[in-house]
C-alpha positions as CSV (number, residue, x, y, z in Angstrom):
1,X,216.2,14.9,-25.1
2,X,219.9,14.9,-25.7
3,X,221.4,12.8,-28.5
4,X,223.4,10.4,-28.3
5,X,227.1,10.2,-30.8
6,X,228.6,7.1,-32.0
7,X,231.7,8.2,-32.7
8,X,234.2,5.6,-35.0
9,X,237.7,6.9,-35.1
10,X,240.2,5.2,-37.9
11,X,243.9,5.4,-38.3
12,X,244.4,4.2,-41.7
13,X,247.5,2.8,-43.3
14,X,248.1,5.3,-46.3
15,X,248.8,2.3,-48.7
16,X,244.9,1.7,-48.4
17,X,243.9,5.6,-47.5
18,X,242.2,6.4,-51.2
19,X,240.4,3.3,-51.7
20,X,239.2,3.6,-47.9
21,X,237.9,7.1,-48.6
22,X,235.7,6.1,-51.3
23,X,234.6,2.3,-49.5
24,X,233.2,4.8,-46.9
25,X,231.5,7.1,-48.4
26,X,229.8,4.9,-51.4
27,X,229.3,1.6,-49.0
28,X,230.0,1.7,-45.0
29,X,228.3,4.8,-44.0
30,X,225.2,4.2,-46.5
31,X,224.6,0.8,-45.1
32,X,225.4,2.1,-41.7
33,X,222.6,4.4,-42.3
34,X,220.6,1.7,-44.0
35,X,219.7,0.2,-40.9
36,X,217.4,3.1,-40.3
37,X,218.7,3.2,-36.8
38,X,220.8,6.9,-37.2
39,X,219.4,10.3,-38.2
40,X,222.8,11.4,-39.4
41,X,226.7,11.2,-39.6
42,X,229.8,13.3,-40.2
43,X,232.7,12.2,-41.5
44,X,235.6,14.2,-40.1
45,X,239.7,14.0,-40.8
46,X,241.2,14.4,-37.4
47,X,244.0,17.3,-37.7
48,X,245.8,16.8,-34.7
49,X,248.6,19.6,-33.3
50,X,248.8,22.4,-35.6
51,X,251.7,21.0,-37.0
52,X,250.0,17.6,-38.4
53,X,247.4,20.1,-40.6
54,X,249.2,19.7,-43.5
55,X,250.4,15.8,-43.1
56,X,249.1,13.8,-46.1
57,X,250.0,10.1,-45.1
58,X,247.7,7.9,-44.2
59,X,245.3,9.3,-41.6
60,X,243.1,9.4,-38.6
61,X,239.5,10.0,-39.7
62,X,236.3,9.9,-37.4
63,X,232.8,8.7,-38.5
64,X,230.3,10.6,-35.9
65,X,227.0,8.8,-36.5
66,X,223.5,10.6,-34.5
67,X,221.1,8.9,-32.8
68,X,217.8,9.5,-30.9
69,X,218.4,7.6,-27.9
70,X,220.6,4.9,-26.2
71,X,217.9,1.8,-26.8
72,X,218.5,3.2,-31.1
73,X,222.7,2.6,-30.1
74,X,221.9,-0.8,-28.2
75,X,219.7,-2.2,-31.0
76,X,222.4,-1.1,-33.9
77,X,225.2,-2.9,-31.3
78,X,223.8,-6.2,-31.4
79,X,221.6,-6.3,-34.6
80,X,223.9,-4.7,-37.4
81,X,227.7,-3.9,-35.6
82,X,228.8,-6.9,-35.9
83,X,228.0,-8.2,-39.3
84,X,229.4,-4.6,-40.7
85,X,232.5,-4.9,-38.3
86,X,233.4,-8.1,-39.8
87,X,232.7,-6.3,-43.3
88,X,235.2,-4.1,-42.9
89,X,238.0,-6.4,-40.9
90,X,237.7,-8.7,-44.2
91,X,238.5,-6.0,-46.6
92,X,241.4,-4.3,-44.8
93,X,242.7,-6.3,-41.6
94,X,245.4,-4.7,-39.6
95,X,245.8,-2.0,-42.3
96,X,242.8,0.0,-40.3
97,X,243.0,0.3,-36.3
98,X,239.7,1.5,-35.2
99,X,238.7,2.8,-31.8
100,X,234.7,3.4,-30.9
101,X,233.0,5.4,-28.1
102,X,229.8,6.5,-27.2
103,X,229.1,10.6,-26.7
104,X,226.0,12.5,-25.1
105,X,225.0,15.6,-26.6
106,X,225.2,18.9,-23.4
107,X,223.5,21.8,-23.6
């Protein structure tokens, strides 16, 4: 059975960027994948044109989180997004602009 991506991209205000990096790693994506909901994640810096490679400021970072089916996704949706969402809209506001979508795995 395929499996399903939730995929989080963040473009993050580089005033925030180093605290952001460690509030992910050490509290977001563990109690994203506390909910028991997720088999995995990766946690990717988006590059861009060749050009951007070497571009320090701020950032664009995406959180790819796996998942077993589209009922696992639908549960995590109304169950946990929201309460996390709010999480992180209280810490950093408008310094964050994040866009979510929804990939299938192909073979």
């Amino acid at each position: 059975m395929p499996k399903i991506i939730y995929n989080v991209t963040c473009s993050v205000e580089e005033s925030i960027k180093a605290e952001w990096l460690t509030w992910m790693r050490t509290v977001h994506i563990p109690e994203v994948l506390q909910t028991g909901l997720f088999e995995g994640h990766k946690f990717l810096r988006v590059i861009g044109a060749l050009e951007d490679a070497q571009k320090e400021e701020g950032g664009t970072y995406a959180i790819q989180y796996t998942l077993e089916s589209i009922e696992k996704f639908l549960q995590y949706a109304q169950d946990h997004a929201p309460a996390l969402r709010a999480k992180t809209e209280a810490k950093y506001g408008e310094k964050i602009m994040a866009f979510r979508t929804l990939l299938e795995e192909m073979d």
